[in-house]
N, C-alpha and C positions, 0 to 999 in steps of 0.2 A: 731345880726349876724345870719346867714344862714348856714347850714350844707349840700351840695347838695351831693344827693348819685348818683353816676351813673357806674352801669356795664356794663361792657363791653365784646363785644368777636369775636376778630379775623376782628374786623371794626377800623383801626389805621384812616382812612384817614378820616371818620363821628367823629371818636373823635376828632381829631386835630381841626375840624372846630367848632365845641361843646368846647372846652376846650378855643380856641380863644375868642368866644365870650361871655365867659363865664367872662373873665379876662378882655377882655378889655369894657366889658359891666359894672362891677358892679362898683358901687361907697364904696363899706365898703369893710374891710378884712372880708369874707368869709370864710367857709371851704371847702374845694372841693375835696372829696375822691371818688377817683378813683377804680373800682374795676376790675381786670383783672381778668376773669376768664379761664383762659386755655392757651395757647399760650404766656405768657408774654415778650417773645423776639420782636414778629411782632410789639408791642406798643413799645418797649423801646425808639426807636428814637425819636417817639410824643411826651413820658412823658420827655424828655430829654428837649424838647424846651421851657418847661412851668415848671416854678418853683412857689414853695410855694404850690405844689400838694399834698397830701399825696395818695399813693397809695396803695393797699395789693394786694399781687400777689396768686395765685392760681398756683399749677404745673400744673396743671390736672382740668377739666370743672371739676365744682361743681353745676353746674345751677343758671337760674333765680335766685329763690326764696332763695339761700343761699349766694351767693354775693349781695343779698339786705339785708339780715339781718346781714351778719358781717360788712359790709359799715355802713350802721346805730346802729350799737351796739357800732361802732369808732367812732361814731361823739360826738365833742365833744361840739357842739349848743342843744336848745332845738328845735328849731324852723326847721325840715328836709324837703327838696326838693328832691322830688325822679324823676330823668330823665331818661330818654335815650340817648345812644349814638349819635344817631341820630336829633337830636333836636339843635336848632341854636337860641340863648337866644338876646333879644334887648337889646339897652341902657338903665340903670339906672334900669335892673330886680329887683335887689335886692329889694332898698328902697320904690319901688313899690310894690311889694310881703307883704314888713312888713307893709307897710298901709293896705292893707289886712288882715293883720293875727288878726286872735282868736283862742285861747288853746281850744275852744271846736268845731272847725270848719275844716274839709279837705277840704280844698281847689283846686279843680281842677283851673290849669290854663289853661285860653284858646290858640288852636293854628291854626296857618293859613298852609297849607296842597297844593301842588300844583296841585292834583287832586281830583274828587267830584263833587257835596256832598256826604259823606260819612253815616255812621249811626248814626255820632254820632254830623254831621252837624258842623263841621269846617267849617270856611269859607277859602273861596278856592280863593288862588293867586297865579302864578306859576312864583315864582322868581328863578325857578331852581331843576330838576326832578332828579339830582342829583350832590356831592359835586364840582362835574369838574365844573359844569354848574350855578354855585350858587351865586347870585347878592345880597351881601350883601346891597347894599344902596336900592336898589327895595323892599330890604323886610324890611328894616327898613323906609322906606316912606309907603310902607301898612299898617305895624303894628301899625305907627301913624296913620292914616288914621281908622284903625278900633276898632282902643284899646276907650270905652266907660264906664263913669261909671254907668256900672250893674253888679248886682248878678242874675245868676240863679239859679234852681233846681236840674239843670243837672248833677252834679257833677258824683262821682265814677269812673274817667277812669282816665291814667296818661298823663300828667305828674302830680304831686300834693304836696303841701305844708300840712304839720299837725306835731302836739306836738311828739315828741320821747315818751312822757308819754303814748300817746294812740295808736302808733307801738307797745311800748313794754305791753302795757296789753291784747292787743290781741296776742301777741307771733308772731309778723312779719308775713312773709311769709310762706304759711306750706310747707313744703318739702316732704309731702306726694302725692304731684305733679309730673307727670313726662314730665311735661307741663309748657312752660313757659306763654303759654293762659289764662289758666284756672286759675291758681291760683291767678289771681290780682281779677276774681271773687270775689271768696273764701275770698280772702280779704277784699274786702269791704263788703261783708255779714257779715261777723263776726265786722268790725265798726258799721253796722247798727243794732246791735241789743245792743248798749248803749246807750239810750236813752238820755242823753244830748248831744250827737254828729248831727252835723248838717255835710251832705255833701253838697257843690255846686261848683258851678264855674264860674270864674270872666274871666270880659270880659274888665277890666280896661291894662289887655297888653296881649299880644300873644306872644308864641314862634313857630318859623318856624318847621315844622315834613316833613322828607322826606315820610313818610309812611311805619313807620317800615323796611328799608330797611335792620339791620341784619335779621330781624325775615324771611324775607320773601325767607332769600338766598334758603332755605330748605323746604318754603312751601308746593310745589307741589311734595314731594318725599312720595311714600311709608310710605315709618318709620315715616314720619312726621305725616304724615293724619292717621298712626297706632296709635301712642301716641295722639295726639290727643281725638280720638276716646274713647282708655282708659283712659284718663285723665275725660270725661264726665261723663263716668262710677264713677269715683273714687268721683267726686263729688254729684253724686244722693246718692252713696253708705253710704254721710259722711252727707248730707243735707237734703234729704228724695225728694228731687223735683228735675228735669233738672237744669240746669245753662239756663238763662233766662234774660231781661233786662223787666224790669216792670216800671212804670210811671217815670218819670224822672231821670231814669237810676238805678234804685231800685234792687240790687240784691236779695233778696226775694222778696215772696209773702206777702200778706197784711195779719196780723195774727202768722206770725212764730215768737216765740220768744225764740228760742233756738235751738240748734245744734242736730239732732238726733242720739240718745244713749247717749247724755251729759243732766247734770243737770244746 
């Protein structure tokens, strides 16, 4: 069984559609925790129409990187999926995913994107730029059409499958963030310097991504591209080098093996 985390904020109408295919996608009982982070009234009616959710509510935004680590601290699988609210899952994810799985492996899952190519080279179908406009059977006749069995290199970006054992040995998400950007970096730098961890990502199914569509409500502000900014800082400050993507999505450089100021 599957434990998927997903936070959320102030986007009821990407999770309804997320939470949908979520349920009527999987063939196992699941776990599907829900995390509100701030506003928990605007979701209530969504979480109303799907049961067998567990959810934890927030009064007050807590950010990113801390509704992903008390989501995942509740799961009660070993096996964790970490999504977005925004992300629209195929038939049979599940049993698909655990053919996949290895304890020593993070698994990015691949996704199909309605605009692109991007950076990170989704393939690009546009069954719908957003949830008003959104062709479930178009995107599950792509998904079949493009889901292959391969593994790449490419891993570290989300959405992704990996052990709760090696969340919790790198200490989750750091909160030392004031960025929800920057610190999935951070995150997979600190996976990569355990050396029996393999990151990649499989191309055996896709999930639909509108393209970040909470993240981007707030892109273009000010305070955004400010935090931003100092979030870059915060991580040269704690890394010793810029935030970077190196050969196959590699969050350090070739030679680093350890955090600078830590042992």
């Amino acid at each position: 069984m599957i434990s998927v985390i997903i936070p959320t904020y102030r986007n009821p109408k990407y999770l309804d559609l997320c939470l949908t295919s979520i349920l009527q996608g999987q063939k196992n009982k699941n776990q599907i925790v829900v995390i509100i982070d701030g506003f928990a009234e605007e979701s209530e009616e969504v979480l109303s129409k799907h049961k067998g959710i567990d959810v934890i509510r927030f009064e007050e935004n807590q950010g990113f990187q801390s509704a992903l680590n008390i989501g995942t601290w509740s799961a009660e699988n070993e096996k964790i999926f970490i999504v977005n609210d925004d992300n629209v899952f195929p038939d049979a994810w599940d049993t698909r995913m655990e053919e996949q799985y290895h304890p020593d492996k993070v698994i990015t899952v691949n996704q199909i994107e309605p605009t692109g190519p991007g950076m990170f080279h989704f393939p690009v179908v546009d069954c719908g730029r957003t949830v008003d406009t959104f062709n479930m059977q178009r995107f599950q006749e792509a998904e079949s059409a493009l889901s292959k069995p391969q593994i790449t290199a490419d891993g570290s970006i989300f959405p992704f499958l990996l052990s709760k054992r090696w969340y919790m040995a790198v200490g989750g998400f750091d909160t030392f963030y004031n960025s929800p950007n920057l610190c999935d970096w951070d995150f997979f730098a600190k996976l990569q310097l355990i050396p029996q961890i393999e990151l990649v990502r499989i191309h055996h199914l896709h999930l639909y991504h509108f393209g970040s569509v909470a993240t981007k409500k707030n892109a273009e502000s000010d305070s955004f591209r400010a935090r931003e900014q100092f979030a870059m800082e915060q991580y040269y400050y704690k890394w010793g080098y810029p935030p970077f993507n190196g050969m196959n999505n590699s969050k350090f450089p070739k030679g680093i093996t350890s955090i600078r100021g830590m042992v």
